[in-house]
N, C-alpha and C positions, 0 to 999 in steps of 0.2 A: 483459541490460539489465533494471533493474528501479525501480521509483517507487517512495521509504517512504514508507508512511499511519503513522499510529496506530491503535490498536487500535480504533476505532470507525469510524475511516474505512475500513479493513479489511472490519471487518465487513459492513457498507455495498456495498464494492465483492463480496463474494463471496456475498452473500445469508446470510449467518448470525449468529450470536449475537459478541457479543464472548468470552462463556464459550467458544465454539467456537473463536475465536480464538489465546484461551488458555491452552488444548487443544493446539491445533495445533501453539504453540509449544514447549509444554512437550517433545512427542514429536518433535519435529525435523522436523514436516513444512510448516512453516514457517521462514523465516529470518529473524528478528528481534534488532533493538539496545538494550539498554536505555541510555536514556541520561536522566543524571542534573539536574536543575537545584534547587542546595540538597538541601534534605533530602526533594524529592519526586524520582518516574521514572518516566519513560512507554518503552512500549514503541514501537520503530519496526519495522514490519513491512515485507517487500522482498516487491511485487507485481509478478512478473514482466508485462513491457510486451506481451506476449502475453494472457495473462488481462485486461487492460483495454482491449485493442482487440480482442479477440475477434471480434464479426461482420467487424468492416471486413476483418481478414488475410485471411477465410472468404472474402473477395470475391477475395481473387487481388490486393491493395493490397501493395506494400510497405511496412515497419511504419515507413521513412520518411515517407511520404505521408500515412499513418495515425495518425501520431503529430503531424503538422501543425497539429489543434484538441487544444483541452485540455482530457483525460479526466477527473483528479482538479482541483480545486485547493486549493493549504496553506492555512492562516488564516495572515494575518502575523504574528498573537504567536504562533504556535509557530516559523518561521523564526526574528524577530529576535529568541527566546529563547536561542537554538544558537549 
């Protein structure tokens, strides 16, 4: 189970650079989608739901309970763009 950021929301959630990011993907240790709108693209990064509830599971939470409030959230023009 996994939430897509953008490479900046990425960033963001793992404490690193968006360069880092784009690293990560490059070398397969990320899974990301690029996906195209016109003649620009953004990368969509898959943040496993584990990496963003992090402490809470630590507590012994199942990651239903834990995933109850809401970790990330999208801007709506990147949704109603897709």
């Amino acid at each position: 189970m996994a939430v897509m950021a953008t490479t900046q929301e990425a960033a963001k959630i793992l404490g690193v650079t968006e360069e880092t990011i784009r690293r990560r993907i490059s070398r397969g240790h990320l899974k990301a989608t690029k996906v195209t709108f016109g003649n620009r693209h953004r990368w969509l990064i898959a943040i496993p739901i584990e990496v963003l509830l992090g402490d809470r599971l630590s507590t012994g939470e199942s990651v239903e309970n834990a995933a109850s409030e809401p970790v990330v959230s999208s801007p709506a023009g990147d949704v109603d763009a897709l």
